[in-house]
N, C-alpha and C positions, 0 to 999 in steps of 0.2 A: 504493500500500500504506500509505505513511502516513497520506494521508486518514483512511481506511477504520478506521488503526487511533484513529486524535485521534475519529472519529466514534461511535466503539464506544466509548472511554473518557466522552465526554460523554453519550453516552444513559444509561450505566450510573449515572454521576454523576448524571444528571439522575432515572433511577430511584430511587436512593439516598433522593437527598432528598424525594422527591416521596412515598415510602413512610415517610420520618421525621415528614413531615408529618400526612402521615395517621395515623401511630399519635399522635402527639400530640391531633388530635383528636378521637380516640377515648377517648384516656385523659379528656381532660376530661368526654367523654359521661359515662364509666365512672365518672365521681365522685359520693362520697355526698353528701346535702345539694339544697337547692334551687340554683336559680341564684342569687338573693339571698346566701345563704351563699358560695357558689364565686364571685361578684363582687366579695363584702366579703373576703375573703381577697386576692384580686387587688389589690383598692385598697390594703389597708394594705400591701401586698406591695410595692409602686411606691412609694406615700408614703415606703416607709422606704429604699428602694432609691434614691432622690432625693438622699439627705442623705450629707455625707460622712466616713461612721461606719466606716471600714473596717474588715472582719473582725467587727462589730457587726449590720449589715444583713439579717443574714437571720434574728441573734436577735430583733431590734425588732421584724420583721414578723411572726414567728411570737407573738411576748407580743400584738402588736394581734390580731391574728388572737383568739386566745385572748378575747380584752377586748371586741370587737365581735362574736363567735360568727361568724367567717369560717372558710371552710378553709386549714387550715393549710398542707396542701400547694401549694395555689395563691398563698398568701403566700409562700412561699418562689421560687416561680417567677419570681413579681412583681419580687423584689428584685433579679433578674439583668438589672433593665432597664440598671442601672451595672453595668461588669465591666473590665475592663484598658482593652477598646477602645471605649468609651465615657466615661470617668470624667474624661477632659479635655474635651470638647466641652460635656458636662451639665454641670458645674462654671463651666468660662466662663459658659455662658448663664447660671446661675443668678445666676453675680457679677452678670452686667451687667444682670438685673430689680433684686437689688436696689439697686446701686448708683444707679437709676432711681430706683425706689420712694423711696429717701433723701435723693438729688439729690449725692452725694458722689463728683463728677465728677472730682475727682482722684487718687482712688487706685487703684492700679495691681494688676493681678494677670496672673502669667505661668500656662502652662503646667503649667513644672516645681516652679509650687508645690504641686501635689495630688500628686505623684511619693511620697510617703510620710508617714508620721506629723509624722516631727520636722519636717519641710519646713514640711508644713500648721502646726504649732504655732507657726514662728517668722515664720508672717504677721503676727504681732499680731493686738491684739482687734478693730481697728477694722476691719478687714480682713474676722478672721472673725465679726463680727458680722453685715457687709452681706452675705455669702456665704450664711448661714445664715438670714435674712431673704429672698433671691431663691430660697434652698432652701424656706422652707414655701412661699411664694408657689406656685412653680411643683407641690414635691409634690401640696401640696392640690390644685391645678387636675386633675392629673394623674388622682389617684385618684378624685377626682369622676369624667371623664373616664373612666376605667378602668371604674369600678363599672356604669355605662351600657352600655359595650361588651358589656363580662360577661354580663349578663346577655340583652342579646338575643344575645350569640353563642352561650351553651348552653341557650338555648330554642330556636334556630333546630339548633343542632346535633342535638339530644333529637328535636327532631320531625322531622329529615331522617332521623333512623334510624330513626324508628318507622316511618316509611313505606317506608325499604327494604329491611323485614323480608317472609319471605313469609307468610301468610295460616297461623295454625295446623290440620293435619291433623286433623280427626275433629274438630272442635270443638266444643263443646256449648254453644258462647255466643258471642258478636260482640262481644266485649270486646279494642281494640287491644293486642298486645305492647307491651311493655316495653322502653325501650332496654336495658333488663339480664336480659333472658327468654332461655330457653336457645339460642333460634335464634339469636338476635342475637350471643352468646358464640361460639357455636359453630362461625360463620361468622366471623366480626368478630377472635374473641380466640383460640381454640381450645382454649376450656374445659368443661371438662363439667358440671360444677357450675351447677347454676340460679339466678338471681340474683331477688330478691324486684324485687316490682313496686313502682314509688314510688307515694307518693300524689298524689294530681291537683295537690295545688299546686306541685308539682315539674317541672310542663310550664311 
């Protein structure tokens, strides 16, 4: 019986997420904008979520957003690449590029330096200088990186769902739906409302 019951808890679990997933990328389908835009949103979203501006990070990447004509939504997504249970690991690594890059083999960073503001403040400059040097280093790479992903994941996304739409009834032309056409909502989102077709540079 208990098998049975651990067995049913993790299918359910495993349903859970597996249907989180999926509405996540759909909501990416579902975003306005090309993929160029919904990529540049992403990138600045990472680059600023890289740096350790706490409580700052999701403003930065929304004003870049803004500044490179990215979507702002998916900047802000970006920036959740740091969050509680990453913000020491990403911070190490970035100390140790730059302390690399500078060759400043001596200086020391813990842990529980990045534990909060005043901590971070009383590393010194020299400190947070190499910290913030292994910080663009790695961002930049990162959102380069990112902006690539981006884009072939919702062009690859965009056109898996054009193709799993089914074939419009009565049609009076051989023009492919939309990933945002009422089939596609209506099975996908459960909305009634018609969504406009994007234009071709938007595959």
């Amino acid at each position: 019986m208990k098998k049975r019951k651990i067995t049913s808890k993790l299918k359910k679990f495993k349903r859970y997420w597996q249907q989180q997933i999926h509405n996540w990328f759909w909501r990416i389908i579902n975003l306005r904008g090309t993929p160029q835009s919904i990529a540049r949103g992403l990138a600045v979203g990472v680059f600023a979520g890289l740096f350790p501006l706490f409580g700052f990070q999701t403003l930065i990447g929304i004003a870049l957003a803004i500044w490179f004509k990215g979507n702002k939504l998916m900047a802000t997504a970006g920036t959740w690449i740091s969050n509680p249970l990453t913000y020491i690991p990403i911070f190490l690594f970035n100390f140790q590029v730059g302390r690399w890059l500078l060759g400043n083999q001596d200086l020391a960073f813990t842990s529980t330096s990045v534990a909060s503001w005043r901590q971070f403040l009383e590393l010194g400059t020299e400190i947070i200088f190499v910290l913030f040097v292994g910080c663009f280093v790695v961002s930049l790479t990162c959102a380069i990186a990112s902006y690539y992903i981006g884009i072939i994941l919702v062009r690859y996304l965009r056109q898996r769902a054009i193709k799993q739409q089914p074939s419009q009834p009565n049609s009076h032309h051989n023009q492919p739906l939309s990933y945002r056409s009422k089939y596609y909502t209506a099975n996908k989102l459960n909305r009634s409302k018609t969504k406009c077709t994007p234009k071709d540079n938007e595959l």
